[in-house]
C-alpha atoms as one frame of an Amber mdcrd trajectory, in Angstrom:
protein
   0.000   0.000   0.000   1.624   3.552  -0.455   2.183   6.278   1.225  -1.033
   8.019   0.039  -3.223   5.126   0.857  -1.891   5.162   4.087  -3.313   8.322
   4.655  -6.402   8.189   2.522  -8.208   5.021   4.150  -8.221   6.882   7.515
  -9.253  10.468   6.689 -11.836   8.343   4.329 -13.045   6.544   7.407 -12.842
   9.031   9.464 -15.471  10.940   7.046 -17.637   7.818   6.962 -17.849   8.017
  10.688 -18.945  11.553  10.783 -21.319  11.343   8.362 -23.058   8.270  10.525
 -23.447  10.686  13.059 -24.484  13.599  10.987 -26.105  12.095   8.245 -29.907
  12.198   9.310 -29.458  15.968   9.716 -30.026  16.798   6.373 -32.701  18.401
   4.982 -34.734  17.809   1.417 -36.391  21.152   1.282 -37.855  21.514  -2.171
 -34.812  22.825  -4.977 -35.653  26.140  -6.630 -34.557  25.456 -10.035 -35.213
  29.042 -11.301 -32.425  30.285  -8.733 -29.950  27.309 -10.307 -27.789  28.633
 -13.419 -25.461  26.251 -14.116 -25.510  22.267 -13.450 -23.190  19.727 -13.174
 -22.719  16.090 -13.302 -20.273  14.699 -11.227 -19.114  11.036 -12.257 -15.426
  10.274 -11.288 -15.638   6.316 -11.723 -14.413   4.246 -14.538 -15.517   4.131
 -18.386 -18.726   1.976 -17.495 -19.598   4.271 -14.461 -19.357   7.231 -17.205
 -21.270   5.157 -19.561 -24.599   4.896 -17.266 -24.941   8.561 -16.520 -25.873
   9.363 -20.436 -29.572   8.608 -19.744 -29.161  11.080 -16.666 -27.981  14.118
 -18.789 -30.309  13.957 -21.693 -33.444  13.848 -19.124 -31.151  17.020 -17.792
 -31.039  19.026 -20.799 -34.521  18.029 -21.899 -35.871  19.465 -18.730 -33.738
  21.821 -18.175 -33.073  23.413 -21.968 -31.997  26.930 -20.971 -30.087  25.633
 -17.821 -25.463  25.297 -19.100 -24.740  21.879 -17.892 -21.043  20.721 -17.732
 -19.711  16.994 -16.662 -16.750  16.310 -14.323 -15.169  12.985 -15.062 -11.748
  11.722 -15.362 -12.113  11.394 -19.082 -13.395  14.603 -20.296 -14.352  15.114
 -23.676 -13.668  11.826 -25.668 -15.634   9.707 -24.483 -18.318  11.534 -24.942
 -17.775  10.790 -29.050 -20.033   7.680 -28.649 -23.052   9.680 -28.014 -22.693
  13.196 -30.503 -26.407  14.490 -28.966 -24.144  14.748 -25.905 -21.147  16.934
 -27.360 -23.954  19.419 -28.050 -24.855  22.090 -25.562 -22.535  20.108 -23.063
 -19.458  21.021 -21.625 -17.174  18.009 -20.926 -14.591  18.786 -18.459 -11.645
  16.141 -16.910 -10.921  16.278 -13.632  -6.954  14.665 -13.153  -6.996  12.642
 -10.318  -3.426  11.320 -10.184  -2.372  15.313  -9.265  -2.761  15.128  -5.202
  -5.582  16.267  -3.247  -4.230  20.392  -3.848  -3.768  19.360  -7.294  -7.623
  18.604  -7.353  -8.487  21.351  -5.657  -7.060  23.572  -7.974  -9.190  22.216
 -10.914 -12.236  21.631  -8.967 -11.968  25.874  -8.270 -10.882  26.585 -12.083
 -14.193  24.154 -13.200 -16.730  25.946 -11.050 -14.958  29.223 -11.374 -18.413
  30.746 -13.377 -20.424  29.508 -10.450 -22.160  26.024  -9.886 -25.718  26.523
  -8.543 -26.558  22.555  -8.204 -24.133  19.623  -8.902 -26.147  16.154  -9.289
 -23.350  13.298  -8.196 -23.606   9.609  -8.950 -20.865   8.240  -6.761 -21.117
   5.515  -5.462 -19.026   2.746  -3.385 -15.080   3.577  -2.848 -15.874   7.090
  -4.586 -19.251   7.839  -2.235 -17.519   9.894   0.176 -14.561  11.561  -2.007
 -17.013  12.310  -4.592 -19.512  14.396  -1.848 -16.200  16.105  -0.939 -15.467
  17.153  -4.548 -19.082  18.258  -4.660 -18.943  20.053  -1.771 -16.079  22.286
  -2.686 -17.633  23.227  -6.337 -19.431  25.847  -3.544 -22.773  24.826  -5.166
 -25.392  25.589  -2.304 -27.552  22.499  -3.927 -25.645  19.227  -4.221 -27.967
  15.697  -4.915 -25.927  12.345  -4.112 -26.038   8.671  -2.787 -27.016   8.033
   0.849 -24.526   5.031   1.889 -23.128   4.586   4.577 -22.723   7.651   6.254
 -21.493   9.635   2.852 -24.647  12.041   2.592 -23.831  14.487   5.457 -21.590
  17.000   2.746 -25.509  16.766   0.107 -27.807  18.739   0.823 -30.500  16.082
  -0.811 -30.446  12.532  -1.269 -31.494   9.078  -2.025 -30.905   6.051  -0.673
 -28.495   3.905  -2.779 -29.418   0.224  -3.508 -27.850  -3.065  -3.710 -30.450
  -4.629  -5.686 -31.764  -2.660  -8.409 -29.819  -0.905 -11.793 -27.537   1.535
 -11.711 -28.718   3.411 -14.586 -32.106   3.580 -13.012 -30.636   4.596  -9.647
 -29.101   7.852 -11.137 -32.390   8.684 -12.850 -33.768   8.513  -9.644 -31.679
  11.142  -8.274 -33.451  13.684 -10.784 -36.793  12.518  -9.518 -36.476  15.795
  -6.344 -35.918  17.866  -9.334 -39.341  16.853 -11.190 -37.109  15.591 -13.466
 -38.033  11.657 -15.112 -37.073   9.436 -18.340 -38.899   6.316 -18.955 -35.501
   5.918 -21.380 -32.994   4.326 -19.592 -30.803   3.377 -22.881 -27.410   4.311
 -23.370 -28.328   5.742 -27.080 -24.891   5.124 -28.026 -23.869   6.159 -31.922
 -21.092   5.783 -34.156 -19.314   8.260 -35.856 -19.470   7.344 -39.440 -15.355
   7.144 -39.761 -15.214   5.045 -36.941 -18.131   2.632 -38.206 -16.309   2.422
 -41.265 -12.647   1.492 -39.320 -14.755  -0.736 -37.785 -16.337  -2.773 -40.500
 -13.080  -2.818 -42.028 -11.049  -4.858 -39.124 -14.016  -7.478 -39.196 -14.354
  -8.108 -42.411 -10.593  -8.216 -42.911 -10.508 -10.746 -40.151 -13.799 -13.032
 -41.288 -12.868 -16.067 -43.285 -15.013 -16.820 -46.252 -18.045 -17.416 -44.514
 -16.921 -17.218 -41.293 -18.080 -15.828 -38.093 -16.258 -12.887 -35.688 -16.469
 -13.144 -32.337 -15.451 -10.131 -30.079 -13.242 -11.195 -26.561 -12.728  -8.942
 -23.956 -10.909 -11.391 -20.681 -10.284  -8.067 -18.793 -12.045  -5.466 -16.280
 -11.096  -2.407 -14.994 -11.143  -1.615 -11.667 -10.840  -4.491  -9.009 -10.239
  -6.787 -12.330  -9.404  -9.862  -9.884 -13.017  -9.636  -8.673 -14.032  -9.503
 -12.081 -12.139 -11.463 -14.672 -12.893 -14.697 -15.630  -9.033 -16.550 -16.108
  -7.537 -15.684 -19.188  -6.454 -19.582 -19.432 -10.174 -20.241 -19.595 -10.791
 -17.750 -22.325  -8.329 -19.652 -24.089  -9.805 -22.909 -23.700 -13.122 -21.272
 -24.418 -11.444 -20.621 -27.900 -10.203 -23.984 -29.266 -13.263 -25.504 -28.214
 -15.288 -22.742 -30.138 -12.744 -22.951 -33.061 -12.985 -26.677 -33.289 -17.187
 -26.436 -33.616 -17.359 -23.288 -35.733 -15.804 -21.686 -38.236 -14.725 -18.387
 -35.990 -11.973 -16.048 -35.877 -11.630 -14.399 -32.193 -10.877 -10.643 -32.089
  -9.280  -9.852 -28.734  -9.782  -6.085 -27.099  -8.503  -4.555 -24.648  -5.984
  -1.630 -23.032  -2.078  -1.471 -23.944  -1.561  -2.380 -20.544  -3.595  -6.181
 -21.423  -1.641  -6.990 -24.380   1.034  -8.335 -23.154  -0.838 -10.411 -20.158
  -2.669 -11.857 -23.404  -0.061 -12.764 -25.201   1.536 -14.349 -22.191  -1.698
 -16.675 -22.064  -2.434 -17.326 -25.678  -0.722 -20.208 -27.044   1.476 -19.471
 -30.188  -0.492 -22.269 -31.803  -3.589 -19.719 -31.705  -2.625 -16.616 -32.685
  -3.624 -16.711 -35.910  -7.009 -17.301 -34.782  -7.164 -15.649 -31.821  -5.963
 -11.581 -32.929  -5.085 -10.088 -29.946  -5.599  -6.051 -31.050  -5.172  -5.071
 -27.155  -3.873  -1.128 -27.219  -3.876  -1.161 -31.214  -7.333   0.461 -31.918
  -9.187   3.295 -29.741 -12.277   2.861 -27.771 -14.670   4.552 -30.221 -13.589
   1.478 -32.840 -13.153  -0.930 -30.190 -16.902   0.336 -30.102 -17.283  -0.585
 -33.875 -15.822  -3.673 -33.649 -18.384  -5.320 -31.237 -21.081  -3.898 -33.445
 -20.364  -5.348 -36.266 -19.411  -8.677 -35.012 -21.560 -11.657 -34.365 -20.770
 -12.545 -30.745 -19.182 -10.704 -27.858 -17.841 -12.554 -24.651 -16.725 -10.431
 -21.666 -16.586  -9.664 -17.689 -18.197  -6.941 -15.929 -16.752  -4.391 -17.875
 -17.682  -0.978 -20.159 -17.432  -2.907 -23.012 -20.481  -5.358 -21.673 -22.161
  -2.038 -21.743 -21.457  -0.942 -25.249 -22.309  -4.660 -26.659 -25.640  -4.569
 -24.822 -26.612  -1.024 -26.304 -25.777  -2.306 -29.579 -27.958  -5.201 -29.347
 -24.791  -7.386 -30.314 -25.500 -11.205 -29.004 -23.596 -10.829 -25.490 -22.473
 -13.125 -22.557 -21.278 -11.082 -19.555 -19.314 -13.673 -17.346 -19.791 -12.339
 -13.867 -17.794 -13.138 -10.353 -18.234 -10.344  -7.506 -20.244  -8.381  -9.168
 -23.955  -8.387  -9.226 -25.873  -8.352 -12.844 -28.563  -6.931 -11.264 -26.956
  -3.507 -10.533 -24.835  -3.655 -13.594 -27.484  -4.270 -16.392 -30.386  -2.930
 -16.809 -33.710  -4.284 -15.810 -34.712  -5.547 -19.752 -31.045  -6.651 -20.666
 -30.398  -8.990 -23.495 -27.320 -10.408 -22.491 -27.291 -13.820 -21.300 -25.358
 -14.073 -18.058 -23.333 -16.993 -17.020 -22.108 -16.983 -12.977 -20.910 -19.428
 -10.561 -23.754 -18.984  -7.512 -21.681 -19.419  -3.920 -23.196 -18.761  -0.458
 -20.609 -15.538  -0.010 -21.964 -13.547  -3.386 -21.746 -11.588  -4.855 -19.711
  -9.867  -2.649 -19.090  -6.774  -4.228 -22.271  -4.534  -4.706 -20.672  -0.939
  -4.767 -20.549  -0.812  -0.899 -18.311   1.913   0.422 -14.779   0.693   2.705
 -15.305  -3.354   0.770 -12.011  -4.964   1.090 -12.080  -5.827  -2.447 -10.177
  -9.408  -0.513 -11.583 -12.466  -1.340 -11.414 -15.445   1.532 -12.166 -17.943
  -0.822 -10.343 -17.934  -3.426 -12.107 -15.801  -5.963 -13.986 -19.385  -6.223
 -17.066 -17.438  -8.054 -15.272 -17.178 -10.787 -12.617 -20.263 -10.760 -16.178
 -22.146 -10.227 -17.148 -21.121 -13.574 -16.127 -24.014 -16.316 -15.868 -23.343
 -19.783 -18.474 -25.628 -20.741 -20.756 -23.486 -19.134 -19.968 -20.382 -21.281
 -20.209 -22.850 -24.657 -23.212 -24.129 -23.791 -24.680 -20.700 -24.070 -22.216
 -19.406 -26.682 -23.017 -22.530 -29.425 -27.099 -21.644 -29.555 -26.096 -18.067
 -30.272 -23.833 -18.320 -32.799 -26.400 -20.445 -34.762 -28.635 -17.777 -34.847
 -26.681 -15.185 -36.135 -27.474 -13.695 -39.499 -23.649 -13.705 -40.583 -21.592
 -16.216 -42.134 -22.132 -19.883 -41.884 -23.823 -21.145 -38.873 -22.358 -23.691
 -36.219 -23.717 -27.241 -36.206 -24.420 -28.052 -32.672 -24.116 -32.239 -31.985
């Protein structure tokens, strides 16, 4: 652990504790929106996280048309490219969060410099209590976040943060004190045209004559050992898929997984397994899964961007609960290992993120398990030649 963890995990529980004892002293007097100039969306979680507020700001702007609304994540601007009704009338700004807590403090002052009159915060989990802090000091006398765990006492309004229902619906509900609702709960992702195009063109330049593509993605973001189905499995997953079908495997991820899959993929495979880890950005990493037949991933942003596609998905799931990740009418087909201890991992602040048995939710899950659902699906697809099941 370094130096700054050291000191984080007890000012961070030391803020936990204070807001147990303080946290029932807040009040939810009605927000006067005509007093509010500017909003902002606080979000400082990974790509996913970012990825579930976009039903949140276009129930915003719809309600509030005349009302500047700006987004604090630690991604900015770019991400924002899979969803252009976004870039409009939207200021994206990135908050650096490897600078230091003065380093923060700095940019949090320069991004609500023009004034903040109500900032609307999904955090959630580890980032419940640092993200009411960054709230907080924007100055904005109206701040909405999470109630958990004793993180509410720096809002001035809240709601009550669940373990067993959607995320995406959860922030929605945040805008319900604000009159605010969206029956559309929908990522509305879309592809620039170049990038559809880039796209298309690694597929179809990676199909054999009538052939099938199917998308891997054996990674996950934060607290990836919670989350990540064994790499050795993935490759097993392959040869059994290559010796029933007539697949090539396209494998994504970040620069940081390509060499962790090319430790674990046989040299035997390569050709059929194309590991394009780090070699093509998000937005066509985006393009990719749409235009393939079959994705296969963990708990992950990409899971996200597959299901808003309507690509056929399997989301392989250890720690994490489905339930909060996906939404209510998901399409992906889940496969998990069900153990007495999960999943152990629902977003709650202070979790260990240690596992006492051996990550056995995962380990428990046997490749058959993901073929059995994988086979049906590639029969179905309209591409290519289909599989023959025995």
């Amino acid at each position: 652990m370094s130096l700054k963890q050291y000191i984080k995990k007890p000012v961070l529980s030391a803020l936990f504790s204070l807001g147990k004892l303080r946290g029932y002293a807040v009040g939810q007097e009605p927000i006067d929106m005509a007093r509010v100039e500017r909003i902002m969306v606080l979000q400082l979680g990974g790509i996913g996280d970012v990825l579930l507020i976009f039903p949140l700001l276009r129930c915003l702007r719809r309600t509030f048309p005349d009302k500047p609304l700006v987004t604090v994540t630690e991604y900015g601007d770019w991400l924002f490219e899979l969803a252009p009704d976004l870039k409009k009338g939207i200021t994206h700004q990135r908050l650096d969060m490897s600078t230091g807590y003065l380093g923060k403090l700095r940019q949090i002052r320069e991004i609500s410099g023009e004034g903040i009159g109500l900032v609307v915060s999904t955090g959630r989990g580890d980032g419940a209590i640092e993200s009411s802090v960054v709230a907080w000091l924007t100055g904005a006398p109206c701040r909405i976040g999470f109630s958990q765990e004793g993180s509410r006492f720096l809002y001035t309004h809240t709601c009550d943060f669940s373990y067993y229902n959607p995320i995406v619906e959860q922030n929605l509900g945040l805008l319900q004190m604000l009159q605010c609702s969206s029956a559309e709960n929908g990522l509305g992702l879309e592809l620039v045209k170049d990038d559809e195009i880039e796209g298309r063109r690694v597929v179809e330049q990676n199909r054999e004559p009538g052939g099938q593509v199917i998308v891997f993605h054996p990674f996950a973001g934060n607290f990836g050992e919670l989350k990540s189905w064994p790499a050795v499995c993935y490759v097993q997953l392959a040869e059994k898929l290559i010796a029933e079908c007539p697949v090539n495997i396209l494998v994504l991820g970040s620069s940081e997984d390509r060499e962790l899959w090319e430790a674990a993929c046989p040299v035997g495979l390569k050709h059929k397994l194309i590991n394009l880890c780090g070699e093509i950005s998000f937005s066509i990493s985006a393009a990719v899964i749409r235009n393939s037949d079959l994705f296969i991933g963990n708990d992950s942003s990409l899971l996200h961007l597959a299901e808003s596609f309507g690509v056929p998905a399997i989301g392989i799931f250890g720690a994490t609960s489905p339930i909060q990740i996906l939404p209510w009418e998901h399409t992906s087909d889940i496969v998990c290992h069900k153990v007495s201890c999960g999943p152990c991992y629902l977003h709650q602040p202070k979790h260990s993120h240690r596992c006492q048995a051996d990550i056995i939710c995962l380990k428990g899950i046997e490749v058959e398990d993901v073929l059995d659902v994988a086979l049906p699906k590639l029969t179905m697809s309209g591409r290519g030649n289909q599989c023959v099941l025995p």
